[in-house]
N, CA, C and O atoms as a CHARMM CRD file, in Angstrom:
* protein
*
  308
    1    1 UNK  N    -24.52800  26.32400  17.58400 PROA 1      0.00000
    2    1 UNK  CA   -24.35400  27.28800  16.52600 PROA 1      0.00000
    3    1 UNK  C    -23.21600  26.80500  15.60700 PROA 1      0.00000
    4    1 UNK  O    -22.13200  26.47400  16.08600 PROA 1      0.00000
    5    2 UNK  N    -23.44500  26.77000  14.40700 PROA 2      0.00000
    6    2 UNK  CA   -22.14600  26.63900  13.21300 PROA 2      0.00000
    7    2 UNK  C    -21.22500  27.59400  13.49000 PROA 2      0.00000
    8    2 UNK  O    -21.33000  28.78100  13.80000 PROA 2      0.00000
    9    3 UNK  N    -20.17600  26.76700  13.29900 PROA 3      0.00000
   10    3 UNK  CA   -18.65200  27.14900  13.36000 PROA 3      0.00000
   11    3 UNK  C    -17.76800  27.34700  11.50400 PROA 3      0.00000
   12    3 UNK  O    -17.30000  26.47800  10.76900 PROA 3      0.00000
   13    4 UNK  N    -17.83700  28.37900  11.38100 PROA 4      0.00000
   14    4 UNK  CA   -16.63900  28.43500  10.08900 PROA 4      0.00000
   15    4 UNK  C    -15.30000  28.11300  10.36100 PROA 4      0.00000
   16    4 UNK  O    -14.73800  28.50000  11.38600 PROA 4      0.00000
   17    5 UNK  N    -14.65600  27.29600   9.33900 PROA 5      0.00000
   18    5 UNK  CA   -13.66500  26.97000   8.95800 PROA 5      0.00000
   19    5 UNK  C    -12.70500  27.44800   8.06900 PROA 5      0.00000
   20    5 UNK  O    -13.06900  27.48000   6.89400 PROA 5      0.00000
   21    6 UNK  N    -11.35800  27.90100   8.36500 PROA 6      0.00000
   22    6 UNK  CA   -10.97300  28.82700   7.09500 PROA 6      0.00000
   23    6 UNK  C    -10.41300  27.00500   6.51500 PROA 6      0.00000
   24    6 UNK  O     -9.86700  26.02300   7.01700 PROA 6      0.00000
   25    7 UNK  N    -10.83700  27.32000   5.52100 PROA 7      0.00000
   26    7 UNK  CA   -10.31300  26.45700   4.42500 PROA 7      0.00000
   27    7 UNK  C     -9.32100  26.50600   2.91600 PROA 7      0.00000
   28    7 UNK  O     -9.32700  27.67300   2.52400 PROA 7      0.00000
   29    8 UNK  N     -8.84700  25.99700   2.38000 PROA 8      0.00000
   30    8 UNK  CA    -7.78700  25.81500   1.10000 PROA 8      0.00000
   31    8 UNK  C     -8.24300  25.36400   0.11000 PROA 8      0.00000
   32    8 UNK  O     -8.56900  24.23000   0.46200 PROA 8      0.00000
   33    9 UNK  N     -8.53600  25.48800  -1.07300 PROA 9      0.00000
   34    9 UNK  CA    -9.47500  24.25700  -1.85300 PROA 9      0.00000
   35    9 UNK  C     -8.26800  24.06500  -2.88200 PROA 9      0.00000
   36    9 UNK  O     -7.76400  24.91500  -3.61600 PROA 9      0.00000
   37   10 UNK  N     -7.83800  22.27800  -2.68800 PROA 10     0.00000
   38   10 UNK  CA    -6.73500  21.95000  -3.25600 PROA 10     0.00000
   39   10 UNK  C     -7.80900  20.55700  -4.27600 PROA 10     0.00000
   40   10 UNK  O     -8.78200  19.84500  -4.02800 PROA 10     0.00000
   41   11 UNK  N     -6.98200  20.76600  -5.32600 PROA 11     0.00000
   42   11 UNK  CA    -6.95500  19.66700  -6.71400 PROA 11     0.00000
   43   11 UNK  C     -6.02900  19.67400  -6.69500 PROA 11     0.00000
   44   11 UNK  O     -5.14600  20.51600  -6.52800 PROA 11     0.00000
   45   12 UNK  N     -6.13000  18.09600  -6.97700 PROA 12     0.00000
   46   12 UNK  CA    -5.11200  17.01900  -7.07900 PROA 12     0.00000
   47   12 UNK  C     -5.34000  15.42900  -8.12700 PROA 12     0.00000
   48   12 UNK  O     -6.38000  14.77000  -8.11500 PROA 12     0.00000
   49   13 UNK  N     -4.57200  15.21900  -8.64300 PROA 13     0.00000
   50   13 UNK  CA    -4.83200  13.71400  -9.24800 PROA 13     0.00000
   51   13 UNK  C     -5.72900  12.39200  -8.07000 PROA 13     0.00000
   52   13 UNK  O     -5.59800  12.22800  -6.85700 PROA 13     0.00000
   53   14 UNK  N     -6.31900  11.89500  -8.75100 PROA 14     0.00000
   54   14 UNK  CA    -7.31400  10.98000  -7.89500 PROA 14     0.00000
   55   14 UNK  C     -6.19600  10.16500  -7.33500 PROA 14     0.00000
   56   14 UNK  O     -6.56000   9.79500  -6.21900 PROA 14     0.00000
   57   15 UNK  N     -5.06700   9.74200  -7.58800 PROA 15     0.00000
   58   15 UNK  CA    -4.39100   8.97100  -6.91000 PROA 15     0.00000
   59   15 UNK  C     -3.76700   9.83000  -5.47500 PROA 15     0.00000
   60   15 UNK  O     -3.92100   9.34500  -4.35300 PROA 15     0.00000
   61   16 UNK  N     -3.17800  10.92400  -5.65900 PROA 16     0.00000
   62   16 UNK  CA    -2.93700  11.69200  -5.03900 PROA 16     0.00000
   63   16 UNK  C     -3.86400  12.06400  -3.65600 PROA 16     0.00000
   64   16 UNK  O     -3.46600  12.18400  -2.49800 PROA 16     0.00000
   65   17 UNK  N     -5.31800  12.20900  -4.22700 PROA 17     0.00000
   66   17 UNK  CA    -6.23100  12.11500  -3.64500 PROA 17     0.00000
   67   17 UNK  C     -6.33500  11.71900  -2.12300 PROA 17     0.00000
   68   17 UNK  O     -6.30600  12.21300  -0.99500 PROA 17     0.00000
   69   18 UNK  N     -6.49900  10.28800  -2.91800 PROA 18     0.00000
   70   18 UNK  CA    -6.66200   8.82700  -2.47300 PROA 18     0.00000
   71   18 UNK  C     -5.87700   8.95700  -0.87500 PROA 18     0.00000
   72   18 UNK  O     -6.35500   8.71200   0.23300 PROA 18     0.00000
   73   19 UNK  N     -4.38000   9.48100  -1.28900 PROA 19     0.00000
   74   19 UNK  CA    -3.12400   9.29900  -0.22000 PROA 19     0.00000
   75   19 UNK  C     -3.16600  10.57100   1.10300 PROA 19     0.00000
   76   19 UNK  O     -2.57700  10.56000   2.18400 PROA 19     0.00000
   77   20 UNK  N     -4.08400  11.59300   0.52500 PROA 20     0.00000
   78   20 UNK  CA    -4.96000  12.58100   1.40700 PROA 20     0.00000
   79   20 UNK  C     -6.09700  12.02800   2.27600 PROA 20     0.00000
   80   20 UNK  O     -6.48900  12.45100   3.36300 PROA 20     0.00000
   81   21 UNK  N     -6.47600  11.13400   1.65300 PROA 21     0.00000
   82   21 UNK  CA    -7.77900  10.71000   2.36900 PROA 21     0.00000
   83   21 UNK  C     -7.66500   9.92000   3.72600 PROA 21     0.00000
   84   21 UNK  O     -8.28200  10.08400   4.77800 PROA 21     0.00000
   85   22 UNK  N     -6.45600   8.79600   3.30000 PROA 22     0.00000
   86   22 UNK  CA    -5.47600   8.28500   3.96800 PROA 22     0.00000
   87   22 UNK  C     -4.99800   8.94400   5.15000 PROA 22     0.00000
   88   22 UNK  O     -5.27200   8.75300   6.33400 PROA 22     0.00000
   89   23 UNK  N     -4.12600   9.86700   4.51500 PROA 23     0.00000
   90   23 UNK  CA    -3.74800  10.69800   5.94700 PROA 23     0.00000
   91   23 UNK  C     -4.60000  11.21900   6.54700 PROA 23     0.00000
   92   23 UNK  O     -4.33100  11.26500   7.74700 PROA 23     0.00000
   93   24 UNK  N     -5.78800  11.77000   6.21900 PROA 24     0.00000
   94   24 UNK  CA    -7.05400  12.41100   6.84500 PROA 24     0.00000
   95   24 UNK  C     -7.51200  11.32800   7.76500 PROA 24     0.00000
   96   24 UNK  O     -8.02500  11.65600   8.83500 PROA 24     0.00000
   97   25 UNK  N     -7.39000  10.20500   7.48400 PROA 25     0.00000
   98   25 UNK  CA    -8.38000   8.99700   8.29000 PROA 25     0.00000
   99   25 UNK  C     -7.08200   8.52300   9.29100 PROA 25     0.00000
  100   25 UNK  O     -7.37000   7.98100  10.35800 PROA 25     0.00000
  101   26 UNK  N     -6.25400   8.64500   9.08400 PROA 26     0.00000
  102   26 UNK  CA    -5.09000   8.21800   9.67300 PROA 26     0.00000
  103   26 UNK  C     -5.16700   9.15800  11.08400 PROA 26     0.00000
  104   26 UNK  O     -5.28100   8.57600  12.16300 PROA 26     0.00000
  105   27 UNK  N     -5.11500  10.29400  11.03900 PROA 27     0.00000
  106   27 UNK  CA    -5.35200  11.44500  11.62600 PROA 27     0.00000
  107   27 UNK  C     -6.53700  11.93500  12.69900 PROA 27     0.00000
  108   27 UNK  O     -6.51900  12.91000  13.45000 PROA 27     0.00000
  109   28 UNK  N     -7.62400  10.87300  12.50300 PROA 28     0.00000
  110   28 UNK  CA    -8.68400  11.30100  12.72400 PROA 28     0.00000
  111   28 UNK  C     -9.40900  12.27700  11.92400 PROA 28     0.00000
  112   28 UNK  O    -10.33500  12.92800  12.40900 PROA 28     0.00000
  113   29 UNK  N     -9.12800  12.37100  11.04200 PROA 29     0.00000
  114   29 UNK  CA    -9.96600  13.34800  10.18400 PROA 29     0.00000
  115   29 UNK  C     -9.92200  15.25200  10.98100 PROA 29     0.00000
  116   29 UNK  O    -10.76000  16.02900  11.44000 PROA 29     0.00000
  117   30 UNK  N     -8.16600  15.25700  10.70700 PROA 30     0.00000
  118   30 UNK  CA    -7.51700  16.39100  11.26500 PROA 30     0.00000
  119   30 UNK  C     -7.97500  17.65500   9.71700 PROA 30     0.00000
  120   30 UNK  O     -8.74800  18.61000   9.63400 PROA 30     0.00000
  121   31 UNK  N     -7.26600  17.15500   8.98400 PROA 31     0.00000
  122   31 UNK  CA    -6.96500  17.91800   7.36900 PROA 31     0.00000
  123   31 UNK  C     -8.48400  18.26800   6.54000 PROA 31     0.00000
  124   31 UNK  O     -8.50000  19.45100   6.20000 PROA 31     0.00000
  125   32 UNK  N     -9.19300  17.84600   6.31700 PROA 32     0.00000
  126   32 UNK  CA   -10.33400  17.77500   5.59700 PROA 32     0.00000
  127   32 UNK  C    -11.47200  18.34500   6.03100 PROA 32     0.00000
  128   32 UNK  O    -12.09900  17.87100   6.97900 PROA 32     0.00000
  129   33 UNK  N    -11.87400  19.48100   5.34200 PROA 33     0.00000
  130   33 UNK  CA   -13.18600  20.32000   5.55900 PROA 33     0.00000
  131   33 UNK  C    -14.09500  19.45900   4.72000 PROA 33     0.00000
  132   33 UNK  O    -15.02200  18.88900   5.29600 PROA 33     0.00000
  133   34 UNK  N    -13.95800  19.32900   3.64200 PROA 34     0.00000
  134   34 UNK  CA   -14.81500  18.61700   2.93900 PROA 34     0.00000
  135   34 UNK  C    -14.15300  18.28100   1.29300 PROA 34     0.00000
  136   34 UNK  O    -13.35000  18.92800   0.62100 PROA 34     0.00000
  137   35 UNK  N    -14.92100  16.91000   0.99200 PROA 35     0.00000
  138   35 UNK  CA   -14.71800  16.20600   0.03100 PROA 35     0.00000
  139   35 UNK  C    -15.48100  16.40200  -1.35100 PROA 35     0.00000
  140   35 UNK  O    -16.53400  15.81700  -1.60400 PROA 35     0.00000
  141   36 UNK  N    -14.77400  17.38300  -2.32000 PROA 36     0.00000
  142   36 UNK  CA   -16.09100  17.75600  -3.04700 PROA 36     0.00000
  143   36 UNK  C    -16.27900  17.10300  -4.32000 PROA 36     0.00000
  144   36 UNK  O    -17.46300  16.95900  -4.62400 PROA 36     0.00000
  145   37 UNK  N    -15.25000  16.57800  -5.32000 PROA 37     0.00000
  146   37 UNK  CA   -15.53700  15.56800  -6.19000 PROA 37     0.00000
  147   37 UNK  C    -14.39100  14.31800  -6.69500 PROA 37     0.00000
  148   37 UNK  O    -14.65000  13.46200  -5.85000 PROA 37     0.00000
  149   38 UNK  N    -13.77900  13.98500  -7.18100 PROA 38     0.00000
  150   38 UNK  CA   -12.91800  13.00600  -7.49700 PROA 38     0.00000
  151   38 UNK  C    -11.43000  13.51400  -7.53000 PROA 38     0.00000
  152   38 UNK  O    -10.35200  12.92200  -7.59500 PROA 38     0.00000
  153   39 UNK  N    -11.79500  14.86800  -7.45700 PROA 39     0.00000
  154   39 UNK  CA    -9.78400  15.26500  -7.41300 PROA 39     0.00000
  155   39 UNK  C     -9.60100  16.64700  -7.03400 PROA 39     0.00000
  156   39 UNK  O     -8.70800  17.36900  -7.47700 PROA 39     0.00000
  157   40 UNK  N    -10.95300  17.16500  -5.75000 PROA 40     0.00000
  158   40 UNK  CA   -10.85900  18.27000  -5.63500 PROA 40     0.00000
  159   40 UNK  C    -11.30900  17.94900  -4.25000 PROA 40     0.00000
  160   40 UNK  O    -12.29800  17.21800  -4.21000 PROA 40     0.00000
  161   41 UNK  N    -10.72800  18.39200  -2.90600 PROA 41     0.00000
  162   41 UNK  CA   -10.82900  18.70100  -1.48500 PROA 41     0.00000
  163   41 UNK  C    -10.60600  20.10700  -0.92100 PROA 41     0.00000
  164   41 UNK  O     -9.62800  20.80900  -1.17800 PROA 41     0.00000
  165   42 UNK  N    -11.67600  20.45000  -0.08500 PROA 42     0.00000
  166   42 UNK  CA   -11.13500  22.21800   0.94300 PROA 42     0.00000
  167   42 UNK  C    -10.39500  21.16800   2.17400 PROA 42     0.00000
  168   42 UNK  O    -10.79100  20.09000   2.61700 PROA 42     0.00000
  169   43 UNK  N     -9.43500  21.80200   2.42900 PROA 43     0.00000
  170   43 UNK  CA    -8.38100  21.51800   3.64000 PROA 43     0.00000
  171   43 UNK  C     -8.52700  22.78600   4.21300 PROA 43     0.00000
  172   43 UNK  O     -8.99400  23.82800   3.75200 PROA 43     0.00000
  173   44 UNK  N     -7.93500  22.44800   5.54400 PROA 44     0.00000
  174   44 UNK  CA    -7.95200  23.14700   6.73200 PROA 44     0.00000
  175   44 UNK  C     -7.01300  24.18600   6.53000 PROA 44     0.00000
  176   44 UNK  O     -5.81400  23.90600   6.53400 PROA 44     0.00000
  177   45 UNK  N     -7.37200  25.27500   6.36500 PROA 45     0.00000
  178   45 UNK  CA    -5.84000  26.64200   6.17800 PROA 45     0.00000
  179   45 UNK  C     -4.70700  26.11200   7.22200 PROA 45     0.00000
  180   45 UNK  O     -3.60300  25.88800   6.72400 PROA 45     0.00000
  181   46 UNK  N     -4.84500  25.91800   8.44100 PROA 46     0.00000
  182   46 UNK  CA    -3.87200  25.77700   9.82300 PROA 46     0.00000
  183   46 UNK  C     -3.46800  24.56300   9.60300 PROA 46     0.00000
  184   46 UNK  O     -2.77400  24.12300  10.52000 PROA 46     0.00000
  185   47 UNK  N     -3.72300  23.52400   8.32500 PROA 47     0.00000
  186   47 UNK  CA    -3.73900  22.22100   8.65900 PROA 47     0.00000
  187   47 UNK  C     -2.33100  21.92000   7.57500 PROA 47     0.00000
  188   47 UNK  O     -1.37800  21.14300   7.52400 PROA 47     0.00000
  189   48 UNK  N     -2.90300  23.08500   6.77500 PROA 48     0.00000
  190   48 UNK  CA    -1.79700  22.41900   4.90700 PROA 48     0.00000
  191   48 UNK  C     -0.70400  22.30800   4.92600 PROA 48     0.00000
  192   48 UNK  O     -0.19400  21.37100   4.31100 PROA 48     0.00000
  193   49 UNK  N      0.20300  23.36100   5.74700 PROA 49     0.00000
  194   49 UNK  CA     1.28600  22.82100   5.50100 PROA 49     0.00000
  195   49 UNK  C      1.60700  21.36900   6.57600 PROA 49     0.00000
  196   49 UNK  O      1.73800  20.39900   5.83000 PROA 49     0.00000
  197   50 UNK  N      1.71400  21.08700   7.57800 PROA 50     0.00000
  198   50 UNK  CA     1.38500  19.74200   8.11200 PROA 50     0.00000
  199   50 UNK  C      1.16900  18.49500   6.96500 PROA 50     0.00000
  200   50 UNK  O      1.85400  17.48000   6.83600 PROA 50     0.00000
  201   51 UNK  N      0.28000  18.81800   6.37700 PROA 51     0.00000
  202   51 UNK  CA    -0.65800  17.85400   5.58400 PROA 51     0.00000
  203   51 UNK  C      0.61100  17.50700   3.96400 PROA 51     0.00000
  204   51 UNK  O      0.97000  16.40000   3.56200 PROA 51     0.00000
  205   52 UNK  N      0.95300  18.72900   3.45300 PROA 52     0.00000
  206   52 UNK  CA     1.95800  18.68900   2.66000 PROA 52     0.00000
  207   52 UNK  C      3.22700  18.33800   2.79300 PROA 52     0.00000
  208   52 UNK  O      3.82100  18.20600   1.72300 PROA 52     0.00000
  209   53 UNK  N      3.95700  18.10500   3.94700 PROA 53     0.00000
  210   53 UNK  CA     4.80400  17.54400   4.89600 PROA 53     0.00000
  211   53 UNK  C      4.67600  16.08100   4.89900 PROA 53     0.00000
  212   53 UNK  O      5.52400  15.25500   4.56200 PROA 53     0.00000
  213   54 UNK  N      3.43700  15.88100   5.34700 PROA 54     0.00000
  214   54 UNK  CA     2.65500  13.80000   5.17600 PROA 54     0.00000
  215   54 UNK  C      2.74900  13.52000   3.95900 PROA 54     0.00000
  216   54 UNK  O      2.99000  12.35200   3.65400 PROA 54     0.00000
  217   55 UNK  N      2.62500  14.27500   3.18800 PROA 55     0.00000
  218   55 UNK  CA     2.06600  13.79000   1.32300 PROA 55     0.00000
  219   55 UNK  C      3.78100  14.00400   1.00100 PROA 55     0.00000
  220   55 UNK  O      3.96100  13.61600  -0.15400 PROA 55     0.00000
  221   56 UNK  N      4.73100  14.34900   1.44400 PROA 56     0.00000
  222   56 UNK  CA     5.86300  14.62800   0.97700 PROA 56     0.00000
  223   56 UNK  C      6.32500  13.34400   1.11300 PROA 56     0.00000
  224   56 UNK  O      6.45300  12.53800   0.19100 PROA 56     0.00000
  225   57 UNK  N      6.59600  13.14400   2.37200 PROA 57     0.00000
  226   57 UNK  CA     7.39100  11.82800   2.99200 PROA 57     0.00000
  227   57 UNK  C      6.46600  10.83400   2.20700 PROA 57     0.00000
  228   57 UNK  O      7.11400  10.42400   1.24400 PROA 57     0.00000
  229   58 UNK  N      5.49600  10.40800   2.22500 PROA 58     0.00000
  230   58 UNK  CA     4.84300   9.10100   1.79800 PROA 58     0.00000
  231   58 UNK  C      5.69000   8.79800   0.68700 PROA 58     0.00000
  232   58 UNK  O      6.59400   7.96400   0.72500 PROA 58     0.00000
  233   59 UNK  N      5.25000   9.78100  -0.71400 PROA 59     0.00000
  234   59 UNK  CA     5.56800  10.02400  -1.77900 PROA 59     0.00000
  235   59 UNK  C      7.00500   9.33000  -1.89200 PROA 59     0.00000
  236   59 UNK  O      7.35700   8.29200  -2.45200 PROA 59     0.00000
  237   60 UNK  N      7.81700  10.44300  -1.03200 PROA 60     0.00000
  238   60 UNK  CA     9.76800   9.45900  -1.17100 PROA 60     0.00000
  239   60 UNK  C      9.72100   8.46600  -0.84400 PROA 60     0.00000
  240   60 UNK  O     10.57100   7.78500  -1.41800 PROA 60     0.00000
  241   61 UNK  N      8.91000   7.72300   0.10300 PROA 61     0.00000
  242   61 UNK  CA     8.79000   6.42600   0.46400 PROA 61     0.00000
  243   61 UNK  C      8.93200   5.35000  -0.72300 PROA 61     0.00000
  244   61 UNK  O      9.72400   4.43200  -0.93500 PROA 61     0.00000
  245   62 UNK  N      7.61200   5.96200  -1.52800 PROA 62     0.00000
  246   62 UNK  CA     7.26500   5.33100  -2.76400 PROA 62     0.00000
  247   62 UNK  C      8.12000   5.18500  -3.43600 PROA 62     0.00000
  248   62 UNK  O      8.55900   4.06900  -3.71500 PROA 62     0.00000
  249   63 UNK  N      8.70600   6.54800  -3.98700 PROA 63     0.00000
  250   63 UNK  CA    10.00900   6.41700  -4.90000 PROA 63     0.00000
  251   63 UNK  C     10.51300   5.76200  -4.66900 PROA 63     0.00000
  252   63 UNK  O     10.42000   4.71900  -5.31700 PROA 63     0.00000
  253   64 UNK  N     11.44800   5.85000  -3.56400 PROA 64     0.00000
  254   64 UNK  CA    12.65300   5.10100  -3.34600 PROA 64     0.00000
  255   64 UNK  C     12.14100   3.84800  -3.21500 PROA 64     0.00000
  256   64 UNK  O     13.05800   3.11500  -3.58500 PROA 64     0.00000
  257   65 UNK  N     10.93000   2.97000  -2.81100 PROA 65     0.00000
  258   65 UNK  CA    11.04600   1.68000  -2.97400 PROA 65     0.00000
  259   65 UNK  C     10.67600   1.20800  -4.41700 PROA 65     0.00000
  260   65 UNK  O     10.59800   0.06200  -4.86000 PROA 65     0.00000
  261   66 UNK  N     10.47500   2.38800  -5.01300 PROA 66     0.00000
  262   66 UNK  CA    10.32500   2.11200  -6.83000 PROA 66     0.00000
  263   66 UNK  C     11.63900   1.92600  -7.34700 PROA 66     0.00000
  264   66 UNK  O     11.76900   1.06600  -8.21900 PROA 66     0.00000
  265   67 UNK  N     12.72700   2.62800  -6.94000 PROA 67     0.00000
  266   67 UNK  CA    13.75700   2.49400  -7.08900 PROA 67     0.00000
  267   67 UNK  C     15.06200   1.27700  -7.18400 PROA 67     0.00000
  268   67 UNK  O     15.90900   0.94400  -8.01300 PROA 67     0.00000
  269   68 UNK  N     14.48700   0.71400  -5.28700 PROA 68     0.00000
  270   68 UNK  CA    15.04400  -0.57900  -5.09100 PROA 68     0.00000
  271   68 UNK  C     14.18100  -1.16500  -5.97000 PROA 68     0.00000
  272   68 UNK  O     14.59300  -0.82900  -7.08000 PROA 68     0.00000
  273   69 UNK  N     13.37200  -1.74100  -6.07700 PROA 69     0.00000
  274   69 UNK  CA    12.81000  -2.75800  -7.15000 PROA 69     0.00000
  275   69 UNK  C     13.36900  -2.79900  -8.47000 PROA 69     0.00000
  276   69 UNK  O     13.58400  -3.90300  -8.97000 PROA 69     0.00000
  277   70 UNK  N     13.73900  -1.34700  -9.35000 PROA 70     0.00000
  278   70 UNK  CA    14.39900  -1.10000 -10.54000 PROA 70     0.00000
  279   70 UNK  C     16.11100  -1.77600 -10.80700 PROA 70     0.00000
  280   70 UNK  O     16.58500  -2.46200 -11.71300 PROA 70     0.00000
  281   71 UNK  N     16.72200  -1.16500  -9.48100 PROA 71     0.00000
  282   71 UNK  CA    18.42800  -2.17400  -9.62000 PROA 71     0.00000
  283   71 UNK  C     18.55100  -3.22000  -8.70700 PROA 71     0.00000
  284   71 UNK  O     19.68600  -3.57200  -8.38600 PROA 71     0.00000
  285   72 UNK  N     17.19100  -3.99800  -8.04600 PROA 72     0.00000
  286   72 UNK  CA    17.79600  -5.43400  -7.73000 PROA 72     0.00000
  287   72 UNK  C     17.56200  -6.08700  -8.68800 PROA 72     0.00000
  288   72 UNK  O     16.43100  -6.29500  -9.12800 PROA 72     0.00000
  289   73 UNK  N     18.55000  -6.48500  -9.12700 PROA 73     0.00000
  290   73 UNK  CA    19.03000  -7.57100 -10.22600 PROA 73     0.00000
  291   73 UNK  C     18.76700  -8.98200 -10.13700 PROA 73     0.00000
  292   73 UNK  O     19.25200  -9.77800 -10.94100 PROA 73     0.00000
  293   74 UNK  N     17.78700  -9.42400  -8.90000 PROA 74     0.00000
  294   74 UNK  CA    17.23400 -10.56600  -8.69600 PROA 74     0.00000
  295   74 UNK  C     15.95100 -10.77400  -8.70400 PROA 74     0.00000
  296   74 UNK  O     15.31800 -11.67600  -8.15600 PROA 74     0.00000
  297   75 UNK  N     15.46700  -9.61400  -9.56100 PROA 75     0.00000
  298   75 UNK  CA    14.31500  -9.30600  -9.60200 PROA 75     0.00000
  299   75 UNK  C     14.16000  -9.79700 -11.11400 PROA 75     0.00000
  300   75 UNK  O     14.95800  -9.56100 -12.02100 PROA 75     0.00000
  301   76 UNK  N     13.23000 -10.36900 -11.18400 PROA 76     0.00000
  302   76 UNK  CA    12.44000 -10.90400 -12.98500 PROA 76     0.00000
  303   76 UNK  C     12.04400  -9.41600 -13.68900 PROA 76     0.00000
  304   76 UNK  O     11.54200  -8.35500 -13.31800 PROA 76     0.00000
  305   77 UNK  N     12.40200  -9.80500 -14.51800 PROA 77     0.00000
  306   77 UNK  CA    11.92600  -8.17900 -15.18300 PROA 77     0.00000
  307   77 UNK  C     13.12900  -7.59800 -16.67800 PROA 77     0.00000
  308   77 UNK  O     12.94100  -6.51800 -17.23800 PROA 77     0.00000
């Protein structure tokens, strides 16, 4: 018998996306009810904040190594 899912339906930039999908596959495919077009996903209600927590940290990751790249000065540019 089908099982309902409470779900979230989050849009987001396709890059953004992308870094959801990531963590979803990373995860085993914990976060993701379903994939519905290029910048729009239903997530798991019990799952989002978790999931927004992963997309947080990645994100500073990014920055900050956008950052170092900007003032090493041994860098061409």
């Amino acid at each position: 018998m089908p099982r309902a899912v409470k779900g979230v339906l989050v849009e987001c930039d396709p890059s953004i996306k992308a870094i959801i999908l990531k963590i979803d596959e990373d995860f085993h495919h914990a976060f993701i009810v379903e994939d519905l077009d290029h910048q729009t996903l239903v997530v798991k209600e019990s799952k989002l904040a978790e999931l927004k927590e992963r997309l947080e940290k990645i994100l500073e990751k990014t920055q900050m190594m956008e950052k170092e790249e900007e003032s090493d000065p041994e860098q061409p540019g």
